[in-house]
Every structure is written in C-alpha cells, then in structure tokens.
C-alpha positions in Angstrom: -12.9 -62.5 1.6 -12.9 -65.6 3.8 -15.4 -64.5 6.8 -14.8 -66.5 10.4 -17.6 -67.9 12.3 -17.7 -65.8 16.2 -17.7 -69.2 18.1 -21.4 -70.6 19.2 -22.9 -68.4 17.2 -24.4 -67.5 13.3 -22.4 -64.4 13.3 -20.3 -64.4 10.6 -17.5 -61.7 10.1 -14.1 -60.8 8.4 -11.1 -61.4 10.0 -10.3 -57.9 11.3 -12.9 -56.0 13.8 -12.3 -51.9 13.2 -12.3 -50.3 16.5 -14.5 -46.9 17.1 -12.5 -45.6 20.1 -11.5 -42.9 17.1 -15.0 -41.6 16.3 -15.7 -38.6 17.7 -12.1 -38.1 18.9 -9.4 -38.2 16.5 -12.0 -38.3 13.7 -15.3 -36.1 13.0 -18.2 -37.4 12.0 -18.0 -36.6 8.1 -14.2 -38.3 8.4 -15.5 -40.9 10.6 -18.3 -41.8 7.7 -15.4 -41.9 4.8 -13.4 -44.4 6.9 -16.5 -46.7 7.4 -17.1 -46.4 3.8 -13.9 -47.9 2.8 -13.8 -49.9 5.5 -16.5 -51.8 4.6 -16.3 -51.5 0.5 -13.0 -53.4 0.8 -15.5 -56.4 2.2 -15.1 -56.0 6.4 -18.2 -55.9 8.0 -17.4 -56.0 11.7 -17.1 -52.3 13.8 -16.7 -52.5 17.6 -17.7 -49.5 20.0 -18.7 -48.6 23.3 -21.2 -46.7 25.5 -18.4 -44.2 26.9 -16.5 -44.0 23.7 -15.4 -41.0 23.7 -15.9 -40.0 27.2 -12.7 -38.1 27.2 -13.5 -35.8 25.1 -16.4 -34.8 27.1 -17.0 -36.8 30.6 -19.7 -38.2 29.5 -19.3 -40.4 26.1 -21.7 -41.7 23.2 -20.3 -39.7 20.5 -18.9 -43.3 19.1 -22.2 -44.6 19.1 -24.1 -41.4 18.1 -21.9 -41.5 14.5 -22.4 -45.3 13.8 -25.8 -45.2 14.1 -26.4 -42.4 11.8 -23.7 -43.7 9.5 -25.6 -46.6 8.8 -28.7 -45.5 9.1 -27.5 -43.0 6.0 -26.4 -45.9 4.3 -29.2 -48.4 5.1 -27.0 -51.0 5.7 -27.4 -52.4 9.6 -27.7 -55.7 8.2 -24.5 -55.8 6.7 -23.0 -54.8 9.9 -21.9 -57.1 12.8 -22.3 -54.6 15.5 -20.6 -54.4 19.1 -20.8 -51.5 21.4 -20.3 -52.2 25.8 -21.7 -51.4 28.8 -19.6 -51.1 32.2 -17.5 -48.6 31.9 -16.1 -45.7 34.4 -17.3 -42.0 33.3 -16.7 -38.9 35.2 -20.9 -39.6 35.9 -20.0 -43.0 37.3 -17.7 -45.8 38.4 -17.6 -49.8 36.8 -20.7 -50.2 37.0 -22.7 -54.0 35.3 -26.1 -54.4 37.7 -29.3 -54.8 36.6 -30.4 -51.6 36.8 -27.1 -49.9 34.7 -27.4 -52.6 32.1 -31.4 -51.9 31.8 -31.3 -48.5 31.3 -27.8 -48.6 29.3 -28.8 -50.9 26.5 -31.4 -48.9 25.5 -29.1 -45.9 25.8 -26.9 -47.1 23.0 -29.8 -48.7 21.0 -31.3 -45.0 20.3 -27.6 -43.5 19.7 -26.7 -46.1 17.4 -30.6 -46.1 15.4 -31.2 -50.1 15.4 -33.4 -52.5 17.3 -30.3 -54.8 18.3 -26.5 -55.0 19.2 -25.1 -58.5 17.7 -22.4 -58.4 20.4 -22.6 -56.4 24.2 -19.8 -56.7 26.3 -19.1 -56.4 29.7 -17.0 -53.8 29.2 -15.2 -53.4 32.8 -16.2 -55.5 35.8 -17.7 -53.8 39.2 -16.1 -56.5 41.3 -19.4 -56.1 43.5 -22.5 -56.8 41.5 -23.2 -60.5 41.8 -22.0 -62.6 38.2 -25.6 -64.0 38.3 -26.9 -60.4 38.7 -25.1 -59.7 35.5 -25.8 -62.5 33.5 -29.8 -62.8 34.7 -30.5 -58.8 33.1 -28.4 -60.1 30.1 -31.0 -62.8 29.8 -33.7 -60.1 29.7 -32.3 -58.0 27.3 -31.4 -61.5 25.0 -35.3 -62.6 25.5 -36.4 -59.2 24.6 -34.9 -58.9 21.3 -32.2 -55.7 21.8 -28.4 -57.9 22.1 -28.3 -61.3 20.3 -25.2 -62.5 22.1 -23.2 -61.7 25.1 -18.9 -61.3 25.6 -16.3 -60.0 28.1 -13.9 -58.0 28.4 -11.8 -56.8 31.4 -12.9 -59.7 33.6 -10.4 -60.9 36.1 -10.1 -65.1 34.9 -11.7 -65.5 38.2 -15.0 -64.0 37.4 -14.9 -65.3 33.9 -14.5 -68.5 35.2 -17.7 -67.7 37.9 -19.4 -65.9 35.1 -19.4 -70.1 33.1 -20.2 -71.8 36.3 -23.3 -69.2 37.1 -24.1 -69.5 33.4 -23.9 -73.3 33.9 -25.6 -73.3 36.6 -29.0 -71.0 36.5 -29.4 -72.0 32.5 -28.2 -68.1 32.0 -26.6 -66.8 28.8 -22.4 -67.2 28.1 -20.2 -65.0 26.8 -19.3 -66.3 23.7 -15.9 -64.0 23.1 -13.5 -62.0 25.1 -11.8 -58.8 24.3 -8.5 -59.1 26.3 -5.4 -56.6 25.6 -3.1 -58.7 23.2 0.0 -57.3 20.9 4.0 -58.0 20.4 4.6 -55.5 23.4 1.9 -57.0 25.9 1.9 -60.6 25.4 2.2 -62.5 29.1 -1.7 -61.3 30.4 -3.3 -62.7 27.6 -1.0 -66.1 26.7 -0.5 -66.8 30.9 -4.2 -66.3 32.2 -6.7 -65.7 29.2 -5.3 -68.4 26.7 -5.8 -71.1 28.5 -9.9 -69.9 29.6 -10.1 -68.8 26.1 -9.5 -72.6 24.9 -11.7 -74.2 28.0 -14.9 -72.6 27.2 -14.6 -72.0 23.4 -13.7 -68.6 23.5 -13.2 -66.0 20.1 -10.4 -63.6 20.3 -10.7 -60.3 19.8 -7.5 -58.6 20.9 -7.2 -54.6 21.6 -4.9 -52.4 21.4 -3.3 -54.4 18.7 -0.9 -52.2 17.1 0.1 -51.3 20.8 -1.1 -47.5 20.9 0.4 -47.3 17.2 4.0 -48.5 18.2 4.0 -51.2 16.2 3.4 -49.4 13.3 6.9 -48.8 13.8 6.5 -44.7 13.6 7.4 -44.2 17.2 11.5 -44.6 17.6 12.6 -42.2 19.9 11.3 -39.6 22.1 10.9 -37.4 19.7 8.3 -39.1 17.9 5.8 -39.1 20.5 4.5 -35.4 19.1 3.6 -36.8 15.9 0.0 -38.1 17.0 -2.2 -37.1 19.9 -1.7 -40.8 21.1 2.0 -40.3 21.5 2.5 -40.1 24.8 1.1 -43.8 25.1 3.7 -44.9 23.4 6.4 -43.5 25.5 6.5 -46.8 27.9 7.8 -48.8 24.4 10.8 -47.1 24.1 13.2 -49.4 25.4 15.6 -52.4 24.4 12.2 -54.8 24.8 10.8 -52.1 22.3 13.3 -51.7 19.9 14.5 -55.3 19.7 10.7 -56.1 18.4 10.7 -53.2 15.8 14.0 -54.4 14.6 12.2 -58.0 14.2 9.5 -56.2 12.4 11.6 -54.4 9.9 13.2 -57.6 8.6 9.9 -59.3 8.2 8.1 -56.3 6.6 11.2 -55.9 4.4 11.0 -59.6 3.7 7.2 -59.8 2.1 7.7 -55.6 0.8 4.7 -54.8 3.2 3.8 -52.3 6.7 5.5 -53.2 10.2 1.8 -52.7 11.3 0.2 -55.2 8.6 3.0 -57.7 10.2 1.8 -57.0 13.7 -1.8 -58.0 12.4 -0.9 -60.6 10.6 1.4 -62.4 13.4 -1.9 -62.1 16.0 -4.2 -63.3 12.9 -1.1 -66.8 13.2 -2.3 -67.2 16.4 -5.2 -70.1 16.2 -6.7 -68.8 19.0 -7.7 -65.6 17.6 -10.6 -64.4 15.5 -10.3 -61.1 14.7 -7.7 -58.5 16.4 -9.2 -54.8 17.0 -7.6 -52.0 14.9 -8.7 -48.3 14.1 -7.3 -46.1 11.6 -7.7 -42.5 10.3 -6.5 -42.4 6.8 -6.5 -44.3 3.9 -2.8 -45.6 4.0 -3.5 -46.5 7.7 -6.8 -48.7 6.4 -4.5 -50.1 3.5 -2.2 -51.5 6.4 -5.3 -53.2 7.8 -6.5 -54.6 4.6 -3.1 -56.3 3.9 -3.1 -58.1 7.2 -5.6 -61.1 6.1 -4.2 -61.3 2.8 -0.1 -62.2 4.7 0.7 -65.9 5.7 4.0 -65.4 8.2 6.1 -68.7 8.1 7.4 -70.0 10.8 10.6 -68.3 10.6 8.6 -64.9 11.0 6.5 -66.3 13.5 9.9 -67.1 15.5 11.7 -64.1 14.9 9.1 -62.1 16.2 8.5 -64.6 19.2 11.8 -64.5 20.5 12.3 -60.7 19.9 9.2 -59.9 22.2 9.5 -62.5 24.5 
C-alpha cells in the first residue's frame, strides 16, 4: 500500500489513521488486540489515542493507552507503529488543561501506559484558553529535546490560537504543529472547509479528520429513530435524522451501488478526494466494519460522485 508522508516530517503512514476512542469501551482488551492485528496485517500502521480515552467509562481515562501499549509490546512491534495519543483533555479530575506543569507530568503518564520511550505524534488535544501559546509550545520543546514526542499537532484550537500558536512558534524558534485533527465528514463540513482549510493550506497543515463516519451515520445503518438502539453510540446519531441527513444517504446509496462497495467505504473515500487530507480517523469493532476501512484507499470517486455527494450535503 501507497504510504503518505505526515507534512514536515519522516513519518511515513497509510492513508487511514484507526481511532482508539473504542478500546476499553466498546471493545475489551483481548477484542481490542484482534482488531489491531488485522488492522495492521492488512498493511496500516497508524493508531491514534488519547490520555482520557476512555474517561467515560470510568472518570478518569488511560484504558486506551494501557491496551496499546501492551498490545504492542506483546507483539514487539513499536517500530512498525506510527503512534499518537493527546494531552489536554477535560476528566471529571480536571478541566482543559495544556501548561507546563499538565504537559510535564502527562507525557510521561502515557509513555508508561502505552510501554515505549516516545509518542511520534502528541496533540494538543483541547485548548485551556488561558495558558499562554508560548507556555505550551516552550514544555513541548522540552519533551521534543528530551527524546519522549518526536513531533507536535493540534486539535480543538480555535483558528485564532492556531494562528498565535505559528507566530509564537515563529517567533521564540519553538516547535510547530505539523497536523491538525479538526472534526470533518458529509454531515459536518462548514467548520472545517470555512475556518480550518484555509490555516490548513497556509502553514502546511496534514489532515486528519474525526469523527469521519459521523458517529456511524454514514455507514448508512442509522435511518430512522428506531435505529438508534442498535449500537451504544446511537443516540449520537439522532441529530442526523433529518432531510440534510437523509438527502446525503440517498447520495451515498447511488454511489455505493455504483462501484458494488459500503456507504461508509464511500464516506472515506470522498474525504481521502479531498487534497487537503492525509488520513481521516476511523474505528471499527468487527471484521466487516475493518473491511469497510480497508476498501476506502483502494476507491477513486469521479467527479460525478464527488458532485453528487457535494451538493447533497451542502
């Protein structure tokens, strides 16, 4: 498989990023290790997690982490990995939270869960709004310089502090982010192509959308109300159902129908049409779920998809 650069740096990875949120959660650890398995036998090498995944579960998080790291420490294969986990996130322990102190004392937090000496990618996962963007940036430089995070991205800044964030890094010779995680699919497009496109472009940005599949509506499994009960992230879904909603699932039938493949491997493969974007974010808990990931890559939409689905989520 064709593996994309992440921009200004020599991280290598294929084109879809498999995110953890599930580990822990919807999946235990012994499912969470068959999923990784096949995830990365069918050539993907790029898993993204956080510090708080899955704080929700219990108040407190690290499960996500805790599972990686002993996944790959079973299968000796850290090297093979491009690695992301965060730091900033709200717990019922604490609020946003990215000073010096909280990103000191949280990076070595995830380093023990997860059983390596590095990250390859640490986000800022949520902002604070108060700790200074030079603050921020200066105890990423530490934690660069001392060998535990290779490179640094966003995620959740306003384009305000993102913009800051460049001229402080400008500025004080401090570390950039070199990707942002921004929430991207057929449902939620105006955020991302309005205010994060255009940064995204400016200061040579990858892409790594969340929330892809939107919550698993795009999958197109989720047509009515009462569909919601068939997953415990249902309910998310419920905002989806209208005539926005069901215009863009009728768009994604036709094309599915078209090339005899998944609503969800068209979702993927219409973000993977966007030049702007590296690798969207997608989890999945069963093998027929993973097989709708897989396909994404290997689907060129024409530009009569492309439009199809443009207009219908416009």
């Amino acid at each position: 498989m064709e593996k994309r650069k992440i921009k200004n740096t020599d991280l290598a990875i294929a084109p879809i990023n498999f995110g953890g949120n599930v580990f822990g959660w919807t999946l235990d650890e012994k499912q969470s290790f068959d999923i990784l398995d096949r995830f990365t036998e069918a050539g993907f090498n790029f898993v993204d997690t956080a510090d708080t995944y899955s704080w929700w579960v219990n108040g407190k998080g690290g499960q996500s982490e805790e599972i990686i790291g002993k996944w790959m420490k079973s299968r000796s294969n850290r090297n093979d990995i491009v690695l992301a986990t965060k730091v900033g996130s709200e717990t019922k322990e604490h609020g946003y939270d990215i000073s010096r102190k909280h990103i000191l004392q949280s990076v070595d937090e995830s380093l023990k869960r997860l059983q390596t000496d590095h990250i390859d990618l640490y986000y800022t996962h949520f902002d604070d709004k108060i700790t200074p963007v030079e603050e921020t940036l200066s105890a990423y430089d530490e934690i660069i310089k001392a060998g535990k995070v290779r490179y640094i991205a966003a995620s959740n800044l306003s384009p305000d502090r993102l913009k800051a964030s460049f001229e402080a890094a400008e500025k004080n010779n401090l570390p950039k982010y070199v990707a942002l995680q921004p929430h991207y699919n057929l449902m939620e497009r105006e955020g991302f192509e309005e205010n994060y496109a255009p940064l995204a472009e400016q200061f040579d940005l990858s892409v790594f959308p969340y929330w892809s599949l939107a919550a698993g509506f795009l999958t197109g499994k989720y047509r009515d109300e009462a569909d919601l009960a068939k997953s415990a992230r249902g309910e998310g879904v419920r905002k989806y159902l209208n005539p926005k909603g069901l215009e863009v699932l009728k768009a994604l039938d036709q094309v599915s129908a078209k090339h005899n493949t998944t609503q969800g491997t068209v979702s993927l493969a219409w973000l993977l049409s966007n030049p702007l974007i590296t690798a969207p974010i997608v989890s999945a808990t069963s093998a027929s779920q993973l097989e709708t990931v897989f396909n994404a890559p290997k689907l060129i939409l024409d530009q009569e998809d492309i439009d199809l689905l443009n207009n219908a989520s416009n």
